[in-house]
DOKOLLUM-791010 format. One record per residue (C-alpha): residue in one letter; x, y, z. Coordinates in steps of 0.25 Angstrom, whole numbers, padded with zeros to 4 digits, always signed. Example, Ala and Ser with C-alpha at 12.3 -4.5 7.8 and 13.67 -1.06 7.14 Angstrom:
REM DOKOLLUM-791010
A+0049-0018+0031S+0055-0004+0029
This chain:
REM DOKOLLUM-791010
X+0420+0337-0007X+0434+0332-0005X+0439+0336+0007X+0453+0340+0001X+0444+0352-0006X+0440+0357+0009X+0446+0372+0012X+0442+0380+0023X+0428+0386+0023X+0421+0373+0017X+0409+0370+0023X+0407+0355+0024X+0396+0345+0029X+0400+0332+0040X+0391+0320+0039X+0390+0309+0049X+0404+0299+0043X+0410+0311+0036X+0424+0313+0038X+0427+0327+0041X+0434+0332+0029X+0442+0346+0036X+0440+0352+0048X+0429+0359+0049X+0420+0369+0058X+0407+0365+0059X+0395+0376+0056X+0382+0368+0056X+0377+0355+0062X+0367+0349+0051X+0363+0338+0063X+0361+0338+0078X+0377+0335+0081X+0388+0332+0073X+0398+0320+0080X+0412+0318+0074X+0422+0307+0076X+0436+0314+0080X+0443+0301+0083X+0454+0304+0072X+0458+0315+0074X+0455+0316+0091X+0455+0302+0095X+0441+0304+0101X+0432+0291+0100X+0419+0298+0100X+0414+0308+0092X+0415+0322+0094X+0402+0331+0093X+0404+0342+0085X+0397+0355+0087X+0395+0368+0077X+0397+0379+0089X+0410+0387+0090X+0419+0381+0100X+0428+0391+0106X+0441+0384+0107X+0455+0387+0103X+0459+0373+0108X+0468+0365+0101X+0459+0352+0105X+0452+0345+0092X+0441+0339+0101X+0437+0353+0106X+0433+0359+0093X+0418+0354+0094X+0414+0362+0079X+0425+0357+0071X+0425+0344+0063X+0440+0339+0059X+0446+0333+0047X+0444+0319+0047X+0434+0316+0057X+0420+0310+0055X+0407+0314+0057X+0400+0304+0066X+0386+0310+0069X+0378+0322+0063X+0382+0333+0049X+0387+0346+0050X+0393+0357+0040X+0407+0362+0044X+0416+0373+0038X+0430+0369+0035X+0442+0375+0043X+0455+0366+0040X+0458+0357+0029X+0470+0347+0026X+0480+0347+0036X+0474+0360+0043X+0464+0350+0049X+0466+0344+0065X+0469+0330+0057X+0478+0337+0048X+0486+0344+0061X+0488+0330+0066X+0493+0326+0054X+0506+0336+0053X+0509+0336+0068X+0509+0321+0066X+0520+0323+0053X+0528+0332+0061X+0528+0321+0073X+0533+0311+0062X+0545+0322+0057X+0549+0324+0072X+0550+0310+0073X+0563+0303+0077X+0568+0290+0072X+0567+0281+0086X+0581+0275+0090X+0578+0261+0084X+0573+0268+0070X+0588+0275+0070X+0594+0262+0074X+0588+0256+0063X+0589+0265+0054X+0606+0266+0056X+0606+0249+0056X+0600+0249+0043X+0611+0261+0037X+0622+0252+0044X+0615+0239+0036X+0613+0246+0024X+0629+0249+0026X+0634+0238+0029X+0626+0231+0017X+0632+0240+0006X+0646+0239+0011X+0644+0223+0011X+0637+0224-0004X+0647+0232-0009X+0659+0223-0004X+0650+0211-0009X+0651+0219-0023X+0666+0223-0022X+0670+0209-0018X+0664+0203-0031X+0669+0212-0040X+0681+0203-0045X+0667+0194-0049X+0662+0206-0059X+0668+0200-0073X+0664+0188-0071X+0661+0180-0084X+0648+0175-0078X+0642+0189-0076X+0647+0193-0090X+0653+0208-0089X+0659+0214-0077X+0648+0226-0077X+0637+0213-0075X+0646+0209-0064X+0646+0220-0057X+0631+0220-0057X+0630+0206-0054X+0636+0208-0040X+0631+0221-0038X+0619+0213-0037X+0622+0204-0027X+0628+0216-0018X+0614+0223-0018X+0606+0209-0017X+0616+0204-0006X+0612+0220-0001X+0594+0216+0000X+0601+0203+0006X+0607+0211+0017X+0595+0220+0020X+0589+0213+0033X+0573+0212+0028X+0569+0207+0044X+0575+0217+0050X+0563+0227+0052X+0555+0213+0058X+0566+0209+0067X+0567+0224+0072X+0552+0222+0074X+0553+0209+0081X+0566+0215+0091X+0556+0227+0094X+0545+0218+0097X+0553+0207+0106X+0559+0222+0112X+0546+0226+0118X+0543+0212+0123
């Protein structure tokens, strides 16, 4: 069964290399002991023995609940039957995951990202002003006979301010921030 159709009260069966589909309860060991690696969601670098007795614990502290298999781990060693009790983001992995999106919205830019966020608004400026001067200067050049009509003209160099635009946009620039950095730390 796909694991997006898990709710609440499902009764499911771990293997040894299953991936735990939901958090889970566990109500029956089908062999001697049941091993899980946690090292996803805990960090741990061994694997946790899981047990079917009640833990009494109201801790917050994953590694403490011995009779509850999480969503994601894998099952290293034995098979058990466990009754589903959070799905989606309800699971432990799925609290990681908002507390780590509300870390990302709290985020402020750093002083060098608004630093060069204003250069690149004073750039951008500075270009279009420039293009549009480039544009203004050559309007005398619009009737031309070689480009035909005035309208064409206009178009023509109308080009050439918004190519002379590309041309002015610095490509090396996030490479030589990079390299300054680097040489920074040095």
């Amino acid at each position: 069964m796909d694991s997006k159709l898990l709710v609440p009260g499902d009764l499911i069966e771990i293997h040894v290399g299953d991936k735990v589909p939901a958090d889970a309860r566990i109500v029956e060991l089908k062999s001697v002991s049941l091993q899980i690696e946690e090292a996803s969601l805990t960090g741990e670098a061994v694997s946790v023995e899981k047990i079917v007795e009640k833990v009494n614990t109201e801790s917050d502290i994953l590694q403490e609940r011995k009779n509850i298999l999480f969503s994601s781990t894998i099952c290293t060693y034995g098979c058990a039957r466990a009754i589903v009790i959070h799905t989606g983001m309800d699971t432990a992995i799925g609290t990681i995951q908002k507390e780590v999106e509300a870390a990302a919205e709290e985020e402020e830019d750093t002083p060098l990202k608004k630093k060069l966020n204003e250069f690149g608004e004073q750039l951008s400026k500075a270009i279009g002003v420039i293009c549009l001067i480039v544009w203004i200067i050559n309007i005398g050049n619009f009737s031309d006979p070689i480009h035909g009509h005035w309208f064409r003209g206009c178009i023509y160099y109308f080009k050439i301010a918004v190519a002379l635009a590309v041309a002015a946009i610095p490509e090396g620039l996030p490479a030589v921030i990079t390299t300054c950095l680097a040489l920074g730390t040095k």
